[in-house]
LOMARKE-300027 format. One record per residue: x negated, z negated, y negated of N, C-alpha, C, O, CB in turn; residue number from 1; residue in three letters. Coordinates in steps of 0.001 Angstrom, whole numbers, plus 500000, padded with zeros to 6 digits. Glycine has a CB too. Layout:
N
X/Z/Y/X/Z/Y/X/Z/Y/X/Z/Y/X/Z/Y/NUM/ALA
...
END
This chain:
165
519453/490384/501599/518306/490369/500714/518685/489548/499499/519485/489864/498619/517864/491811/500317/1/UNK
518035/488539/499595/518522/487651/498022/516875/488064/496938/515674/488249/497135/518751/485106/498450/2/UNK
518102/488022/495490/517005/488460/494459/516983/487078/493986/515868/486560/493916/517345/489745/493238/3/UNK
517967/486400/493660/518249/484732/493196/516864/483850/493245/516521/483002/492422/519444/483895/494396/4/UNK
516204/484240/494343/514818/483319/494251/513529/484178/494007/512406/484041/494494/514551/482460/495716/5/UNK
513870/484840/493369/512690/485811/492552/511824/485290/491526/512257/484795/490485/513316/486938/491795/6/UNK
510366/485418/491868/510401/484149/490551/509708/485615/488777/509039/485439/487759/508357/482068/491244/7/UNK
510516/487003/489491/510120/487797/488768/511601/488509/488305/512530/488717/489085/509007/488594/489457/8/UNK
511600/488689/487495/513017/489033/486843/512929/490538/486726/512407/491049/485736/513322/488285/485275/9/UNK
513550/491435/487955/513575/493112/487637/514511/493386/487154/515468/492679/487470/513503/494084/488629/10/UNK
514814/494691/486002/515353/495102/485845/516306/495895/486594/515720/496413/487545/514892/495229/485331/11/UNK
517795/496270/486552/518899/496611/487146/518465/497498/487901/518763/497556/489094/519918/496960/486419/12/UNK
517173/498873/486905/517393/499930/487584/516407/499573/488714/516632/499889/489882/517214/501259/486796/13/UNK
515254/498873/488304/514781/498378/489504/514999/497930/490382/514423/498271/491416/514334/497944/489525/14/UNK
516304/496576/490342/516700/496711/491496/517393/497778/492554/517356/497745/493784/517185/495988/491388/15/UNK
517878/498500/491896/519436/499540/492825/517399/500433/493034/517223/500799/494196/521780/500940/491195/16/UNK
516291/500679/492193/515920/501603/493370/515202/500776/494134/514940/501417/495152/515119/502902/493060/17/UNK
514660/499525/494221/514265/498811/495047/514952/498816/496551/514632/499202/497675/514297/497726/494419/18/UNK
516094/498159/495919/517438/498140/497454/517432/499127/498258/517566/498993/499474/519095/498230/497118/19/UNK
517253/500403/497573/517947/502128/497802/516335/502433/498700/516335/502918/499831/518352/503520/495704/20/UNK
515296/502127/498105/513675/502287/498949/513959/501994/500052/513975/502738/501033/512354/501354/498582/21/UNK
514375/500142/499956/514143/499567/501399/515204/500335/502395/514970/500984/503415/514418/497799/501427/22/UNK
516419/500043/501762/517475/500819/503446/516967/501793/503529/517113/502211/504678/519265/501283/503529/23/UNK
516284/502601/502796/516164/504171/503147/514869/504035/504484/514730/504672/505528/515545/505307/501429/24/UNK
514205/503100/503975/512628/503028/504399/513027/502122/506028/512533/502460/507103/511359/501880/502910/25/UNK
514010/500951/505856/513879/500840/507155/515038/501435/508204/515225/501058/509361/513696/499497/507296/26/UNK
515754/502457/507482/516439/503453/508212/515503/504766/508786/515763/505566/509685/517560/503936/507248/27/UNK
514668/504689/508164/513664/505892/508667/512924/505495/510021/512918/506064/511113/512429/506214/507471/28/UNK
512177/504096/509497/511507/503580/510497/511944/503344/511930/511329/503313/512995/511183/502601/510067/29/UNK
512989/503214/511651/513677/503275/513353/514021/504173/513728/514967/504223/514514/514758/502633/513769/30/UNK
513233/505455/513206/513558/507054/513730/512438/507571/513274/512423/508335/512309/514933/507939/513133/31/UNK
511116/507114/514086/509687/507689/514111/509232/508931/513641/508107/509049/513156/509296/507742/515260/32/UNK
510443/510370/513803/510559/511386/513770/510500/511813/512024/509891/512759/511525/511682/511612/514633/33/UNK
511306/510821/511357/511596/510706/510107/510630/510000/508929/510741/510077/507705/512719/510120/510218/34/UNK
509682/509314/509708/508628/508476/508761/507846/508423/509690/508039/507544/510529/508934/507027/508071/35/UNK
506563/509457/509872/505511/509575/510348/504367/508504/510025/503335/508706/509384/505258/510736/510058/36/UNK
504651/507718/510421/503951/505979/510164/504188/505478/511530/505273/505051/511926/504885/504739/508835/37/UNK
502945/505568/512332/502838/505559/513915/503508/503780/513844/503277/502898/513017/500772/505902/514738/38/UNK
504356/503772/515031/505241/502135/514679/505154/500920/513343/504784/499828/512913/504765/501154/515912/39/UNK
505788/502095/513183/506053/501227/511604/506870/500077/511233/507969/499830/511730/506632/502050/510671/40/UNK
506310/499418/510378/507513/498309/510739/507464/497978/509073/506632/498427/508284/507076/496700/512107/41/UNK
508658/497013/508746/509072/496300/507161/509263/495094/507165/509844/494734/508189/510318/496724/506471/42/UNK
509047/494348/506515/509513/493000/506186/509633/492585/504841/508606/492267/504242/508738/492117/506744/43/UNK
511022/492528/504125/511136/492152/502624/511933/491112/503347/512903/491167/504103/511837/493246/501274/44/UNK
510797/489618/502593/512186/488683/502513/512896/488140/501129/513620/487172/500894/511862/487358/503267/45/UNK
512243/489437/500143/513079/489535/498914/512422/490359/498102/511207/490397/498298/513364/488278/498215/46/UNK
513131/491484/496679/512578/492430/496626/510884/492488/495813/510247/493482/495465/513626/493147/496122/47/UNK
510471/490817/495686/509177/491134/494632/508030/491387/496123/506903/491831/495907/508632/489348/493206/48/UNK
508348/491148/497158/506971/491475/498309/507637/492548/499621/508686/492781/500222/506300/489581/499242/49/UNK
507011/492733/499588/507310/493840/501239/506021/493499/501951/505157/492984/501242/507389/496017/501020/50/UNK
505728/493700/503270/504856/493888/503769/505255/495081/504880/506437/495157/505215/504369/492669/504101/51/UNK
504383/495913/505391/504689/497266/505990/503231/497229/506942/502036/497299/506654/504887/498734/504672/52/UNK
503951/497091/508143/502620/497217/509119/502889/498519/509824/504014/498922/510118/502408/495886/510320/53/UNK
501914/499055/510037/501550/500629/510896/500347/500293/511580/499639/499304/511392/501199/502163/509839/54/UNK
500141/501515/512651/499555/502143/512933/498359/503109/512885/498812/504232/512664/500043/502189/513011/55/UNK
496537/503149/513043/496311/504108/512474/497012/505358/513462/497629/505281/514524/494837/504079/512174/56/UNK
496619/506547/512599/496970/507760/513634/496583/508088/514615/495449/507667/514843/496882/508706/513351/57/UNK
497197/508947/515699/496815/509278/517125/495079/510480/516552/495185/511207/515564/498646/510385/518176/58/UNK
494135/510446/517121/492927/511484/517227/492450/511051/515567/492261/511952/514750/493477/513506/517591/59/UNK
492325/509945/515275/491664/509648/513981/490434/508190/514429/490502/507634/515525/493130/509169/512655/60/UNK
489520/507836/513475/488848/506911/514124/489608/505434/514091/489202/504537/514830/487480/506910/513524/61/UNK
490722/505231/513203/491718/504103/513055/492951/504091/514273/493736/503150/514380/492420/504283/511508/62/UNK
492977/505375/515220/493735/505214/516312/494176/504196/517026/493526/503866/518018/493347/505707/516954/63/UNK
495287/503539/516697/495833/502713/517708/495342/501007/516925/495612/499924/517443/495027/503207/519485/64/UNK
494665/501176/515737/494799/500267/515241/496019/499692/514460/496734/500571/513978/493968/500352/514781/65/UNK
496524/498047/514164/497216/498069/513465/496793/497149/511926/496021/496191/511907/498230/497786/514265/66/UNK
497537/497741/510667/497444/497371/509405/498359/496643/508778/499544/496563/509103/497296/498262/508789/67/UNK
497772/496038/507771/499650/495550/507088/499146/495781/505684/498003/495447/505371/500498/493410/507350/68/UNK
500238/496522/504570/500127/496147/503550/501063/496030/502685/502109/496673/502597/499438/496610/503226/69/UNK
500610/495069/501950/501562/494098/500684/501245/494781/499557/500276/495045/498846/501132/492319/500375/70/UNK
503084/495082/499703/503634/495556/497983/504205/494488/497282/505136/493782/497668/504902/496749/497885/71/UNK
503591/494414/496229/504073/493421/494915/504481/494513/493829/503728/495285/493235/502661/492275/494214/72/UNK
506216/494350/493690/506449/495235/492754/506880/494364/491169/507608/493396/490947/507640/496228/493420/73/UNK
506224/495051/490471/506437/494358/488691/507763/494674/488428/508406/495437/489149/505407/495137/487247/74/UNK
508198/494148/487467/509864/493900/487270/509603/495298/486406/510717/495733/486115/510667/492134/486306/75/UNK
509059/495754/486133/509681/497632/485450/509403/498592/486368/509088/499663/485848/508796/498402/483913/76/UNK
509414/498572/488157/509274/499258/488840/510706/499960/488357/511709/499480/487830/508893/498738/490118/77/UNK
510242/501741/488902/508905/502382/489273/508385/502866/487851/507604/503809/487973/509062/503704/490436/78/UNK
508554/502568/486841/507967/503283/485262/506466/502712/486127/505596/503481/486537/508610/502321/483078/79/UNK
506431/501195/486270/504777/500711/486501/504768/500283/487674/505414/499320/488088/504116/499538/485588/80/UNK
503586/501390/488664/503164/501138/489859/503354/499424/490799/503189/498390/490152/501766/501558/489579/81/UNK
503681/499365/492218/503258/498189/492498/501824/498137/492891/501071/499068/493177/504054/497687/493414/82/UNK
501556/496591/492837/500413/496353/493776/500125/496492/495119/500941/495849/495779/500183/495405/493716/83/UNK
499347/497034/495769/499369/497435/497194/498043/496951/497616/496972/497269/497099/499597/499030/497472/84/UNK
498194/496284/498441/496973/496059/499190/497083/495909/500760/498168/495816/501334/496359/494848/498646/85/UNK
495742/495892/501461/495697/495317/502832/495689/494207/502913/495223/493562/501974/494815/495594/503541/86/UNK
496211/493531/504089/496151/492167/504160/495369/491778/505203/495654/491948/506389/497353/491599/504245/87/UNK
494540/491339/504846/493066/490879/505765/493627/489863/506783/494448/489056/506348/491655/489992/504714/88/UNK
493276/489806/508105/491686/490158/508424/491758/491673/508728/490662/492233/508758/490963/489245/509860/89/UNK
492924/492495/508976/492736/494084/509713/492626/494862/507876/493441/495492/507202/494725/494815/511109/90/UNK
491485/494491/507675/491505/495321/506886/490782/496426/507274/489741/496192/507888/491211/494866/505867/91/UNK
491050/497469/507086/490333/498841/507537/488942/498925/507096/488789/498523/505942/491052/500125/506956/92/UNK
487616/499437/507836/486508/500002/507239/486502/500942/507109/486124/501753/507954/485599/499896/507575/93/UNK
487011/501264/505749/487022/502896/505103/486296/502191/503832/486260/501046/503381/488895/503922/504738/94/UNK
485520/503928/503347/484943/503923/501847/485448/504026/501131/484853/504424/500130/484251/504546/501415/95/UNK
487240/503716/500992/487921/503691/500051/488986/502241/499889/489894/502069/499076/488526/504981/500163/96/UNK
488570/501458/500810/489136/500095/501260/488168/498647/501367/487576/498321/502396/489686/500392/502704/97/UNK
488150/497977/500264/486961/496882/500380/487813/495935/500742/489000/495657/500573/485991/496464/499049/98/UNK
486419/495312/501555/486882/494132/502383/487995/492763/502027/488614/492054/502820/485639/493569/502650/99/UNK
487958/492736/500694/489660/492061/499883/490866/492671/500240/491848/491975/499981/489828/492272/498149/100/UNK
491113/493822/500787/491927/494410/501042/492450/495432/500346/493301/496236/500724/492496/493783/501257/101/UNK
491586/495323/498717/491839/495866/497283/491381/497913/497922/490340/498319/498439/490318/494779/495676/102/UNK
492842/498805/497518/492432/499863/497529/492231/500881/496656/492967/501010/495678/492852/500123/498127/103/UNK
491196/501735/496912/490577/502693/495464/491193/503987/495874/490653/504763/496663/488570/502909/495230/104/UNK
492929/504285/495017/493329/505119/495537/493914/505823/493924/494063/504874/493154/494237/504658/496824/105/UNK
494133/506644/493499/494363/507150/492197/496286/507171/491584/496790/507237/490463/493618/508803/492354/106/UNK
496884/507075/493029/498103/506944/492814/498541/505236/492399/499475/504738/491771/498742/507552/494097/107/UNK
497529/504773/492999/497929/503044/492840/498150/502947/491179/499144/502404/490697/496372/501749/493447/108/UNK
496808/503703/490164/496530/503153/489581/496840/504120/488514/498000/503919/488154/495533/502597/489883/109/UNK
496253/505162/487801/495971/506123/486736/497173/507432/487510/497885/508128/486786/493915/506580/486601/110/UNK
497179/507506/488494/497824/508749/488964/499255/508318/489521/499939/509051/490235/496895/509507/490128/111/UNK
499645/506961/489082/501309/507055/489411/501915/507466/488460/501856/507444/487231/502058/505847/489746/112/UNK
502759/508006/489565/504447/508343/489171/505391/507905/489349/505374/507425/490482/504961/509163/489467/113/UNK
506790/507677/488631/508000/506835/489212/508813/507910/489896/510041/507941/489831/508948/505982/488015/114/UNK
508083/508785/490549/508533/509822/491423/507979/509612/493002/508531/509905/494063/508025/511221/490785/115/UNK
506965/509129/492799/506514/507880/493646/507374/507046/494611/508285/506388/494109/506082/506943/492761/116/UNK
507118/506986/496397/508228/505586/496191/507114/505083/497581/506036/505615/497846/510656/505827/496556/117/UNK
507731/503979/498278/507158/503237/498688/506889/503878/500324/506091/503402/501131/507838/501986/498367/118/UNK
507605/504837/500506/507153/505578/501637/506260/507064/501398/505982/507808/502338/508462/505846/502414/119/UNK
505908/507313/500092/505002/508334/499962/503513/507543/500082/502551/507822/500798/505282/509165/498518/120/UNK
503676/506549/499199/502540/505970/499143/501780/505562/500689/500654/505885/501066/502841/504814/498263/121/UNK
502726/504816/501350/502597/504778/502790/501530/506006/503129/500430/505716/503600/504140/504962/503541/122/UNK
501795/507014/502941/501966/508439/503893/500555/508778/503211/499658/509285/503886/503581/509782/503597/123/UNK
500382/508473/501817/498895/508686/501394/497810/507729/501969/496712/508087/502395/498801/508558/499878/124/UNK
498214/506654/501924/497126/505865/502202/496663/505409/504435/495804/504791/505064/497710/504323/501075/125/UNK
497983/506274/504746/497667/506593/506116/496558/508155/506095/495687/508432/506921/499339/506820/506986/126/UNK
496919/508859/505026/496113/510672/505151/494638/510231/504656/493630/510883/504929/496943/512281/503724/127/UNK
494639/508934/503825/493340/508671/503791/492736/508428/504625/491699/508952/505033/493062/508010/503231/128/UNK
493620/507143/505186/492610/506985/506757/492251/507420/507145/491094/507179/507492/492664/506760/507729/129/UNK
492963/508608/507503/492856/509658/508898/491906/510761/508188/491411/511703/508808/494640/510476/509561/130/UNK
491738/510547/506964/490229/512150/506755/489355/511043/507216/488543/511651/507914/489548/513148/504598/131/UNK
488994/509670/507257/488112/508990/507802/486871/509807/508859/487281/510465/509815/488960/508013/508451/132/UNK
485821/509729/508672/485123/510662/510041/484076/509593/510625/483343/509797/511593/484121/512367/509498/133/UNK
484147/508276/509771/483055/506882/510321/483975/505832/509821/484680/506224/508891/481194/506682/509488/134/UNK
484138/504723/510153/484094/503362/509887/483063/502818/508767/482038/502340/509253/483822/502753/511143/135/UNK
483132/502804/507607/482800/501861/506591/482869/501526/505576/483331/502430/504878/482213/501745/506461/136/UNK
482573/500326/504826/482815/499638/503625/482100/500684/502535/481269/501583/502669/482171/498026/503672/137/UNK
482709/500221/501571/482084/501561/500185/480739/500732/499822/480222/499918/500587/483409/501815/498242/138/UNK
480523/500883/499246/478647/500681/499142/478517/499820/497683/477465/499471/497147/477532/502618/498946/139/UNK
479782/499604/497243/479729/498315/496395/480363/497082/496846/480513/496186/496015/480304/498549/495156/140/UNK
480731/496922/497967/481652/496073/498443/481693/495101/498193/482688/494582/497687/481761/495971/499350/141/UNK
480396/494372/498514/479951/493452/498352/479720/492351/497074/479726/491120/497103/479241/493834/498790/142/UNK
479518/493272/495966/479426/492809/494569/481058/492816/493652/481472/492022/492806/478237/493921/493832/143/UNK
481804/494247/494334/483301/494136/493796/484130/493215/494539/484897/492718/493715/484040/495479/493838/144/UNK
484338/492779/495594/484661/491561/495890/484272/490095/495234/485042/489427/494543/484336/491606/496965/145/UNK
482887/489721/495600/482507/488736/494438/483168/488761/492694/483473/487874/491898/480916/488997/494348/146/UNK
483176/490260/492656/483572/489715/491315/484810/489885/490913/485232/489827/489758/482868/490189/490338/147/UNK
485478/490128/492037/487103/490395/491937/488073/489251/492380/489276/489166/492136/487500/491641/492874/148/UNK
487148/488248/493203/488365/487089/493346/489170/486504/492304/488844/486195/491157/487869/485942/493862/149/UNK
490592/486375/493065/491731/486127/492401/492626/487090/491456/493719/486880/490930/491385/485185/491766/150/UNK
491601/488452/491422/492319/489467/490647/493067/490696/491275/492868/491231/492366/491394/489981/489796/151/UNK
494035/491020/490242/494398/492131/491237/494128/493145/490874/493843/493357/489695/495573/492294/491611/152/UNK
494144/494082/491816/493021/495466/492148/494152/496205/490632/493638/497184/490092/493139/496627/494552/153/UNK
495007/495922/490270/495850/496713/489339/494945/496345/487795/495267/496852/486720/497728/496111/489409/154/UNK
494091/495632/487920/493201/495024/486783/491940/495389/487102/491127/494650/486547/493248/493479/486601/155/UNK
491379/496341/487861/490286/497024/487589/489934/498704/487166/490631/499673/487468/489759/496716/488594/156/UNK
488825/498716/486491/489201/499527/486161/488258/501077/487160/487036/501215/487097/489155/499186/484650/157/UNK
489085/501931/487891/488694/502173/488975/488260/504023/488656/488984/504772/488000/489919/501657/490124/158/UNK
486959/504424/489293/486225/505084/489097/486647/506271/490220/486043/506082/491276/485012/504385/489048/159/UNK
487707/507675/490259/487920/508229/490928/487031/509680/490911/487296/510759/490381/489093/508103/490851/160/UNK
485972/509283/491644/485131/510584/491501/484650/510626/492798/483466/510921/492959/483925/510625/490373/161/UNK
485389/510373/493801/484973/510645/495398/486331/510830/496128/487098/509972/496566/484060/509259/496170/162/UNK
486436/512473/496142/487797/513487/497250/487600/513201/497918/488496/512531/498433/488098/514874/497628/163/UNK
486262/513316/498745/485576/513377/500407/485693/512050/500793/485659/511132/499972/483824/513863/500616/164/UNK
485828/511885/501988/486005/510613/502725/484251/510767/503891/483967/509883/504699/487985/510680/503798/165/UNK
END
């Protein structure tokens, strides 16, 4: 893993827990039993991006689909959340996932913690899926996309008043 071509400068502690995430995360992954992320897979080809493709869950309406999403972590990880998104075209039709890939999740944004790590988050935004009970886009989709190109979902300011899926 080279940091040398980073064009983001993390701090120490960020790196050692960056490093310490990934082996942990792709030591898990190759023991299904241990990271309930139906074939999970990692790819850092250095620590400012990850991408993490899964599985939806077995008896959910995302079953047997697969996802990918991109972590962009800020150089004061974990004090400040990364960016997480889907990476289109599999972006999921959930009412909590617009078609940018941008997700409306409370831990991303107002509700992190640096207790937080990159396989909890995983594990939430798979339990979202899976309360899923239909396939679809949230009912602003259309207008928060338009007016969100080029920004990142960590720059909006996001309205958590829907538990129910």
């Amino acid at each position: 893993m080279s940091t040398g071509s980073s064009a983001v400068q993390h701090s120490r502690t960020a790196i050692r827990r960056l490093q310490k995430e990934l082996d942990e995360f792709q030591t898990s992954a190759q023991h299904s039993t241990d990271v309930p992320l139906p074939n999970c897979e990692v790819r850092a080809e250095s620590l400012d991006a990850w991408f993490i493709e899964f599985e939806g869950a077995d008896n959910t309406v995302f079953a047997g689909e697969r996802f990918v999403l991109r972590f962009v972590f800020p150089p004061d990880y974990p004090i400040e959340s990364p960016e997480v998104v889907f990476v289109p075209p599999n972006t999921p039709l959930h009412p909590h996932v617009y078609s940018n890939g941008h997700i409306c999740l409370s831990i991303l944004y107002d509700g992190w913690s640096p207790a937080l790590t990159v396989r909890s988050i995983c594990l939430s935004i798979l339990s979202m899926l899976s309360s899923a009970t239909k396939k679809e886009l949230p009912p602003d989709n259309e207008r928060y996309v338009r007016t969100s190109i080029g920004r990142s979902p960590k720059r909006t300011r996001w309205d958590f008043h829907d538990d129910k899926v």
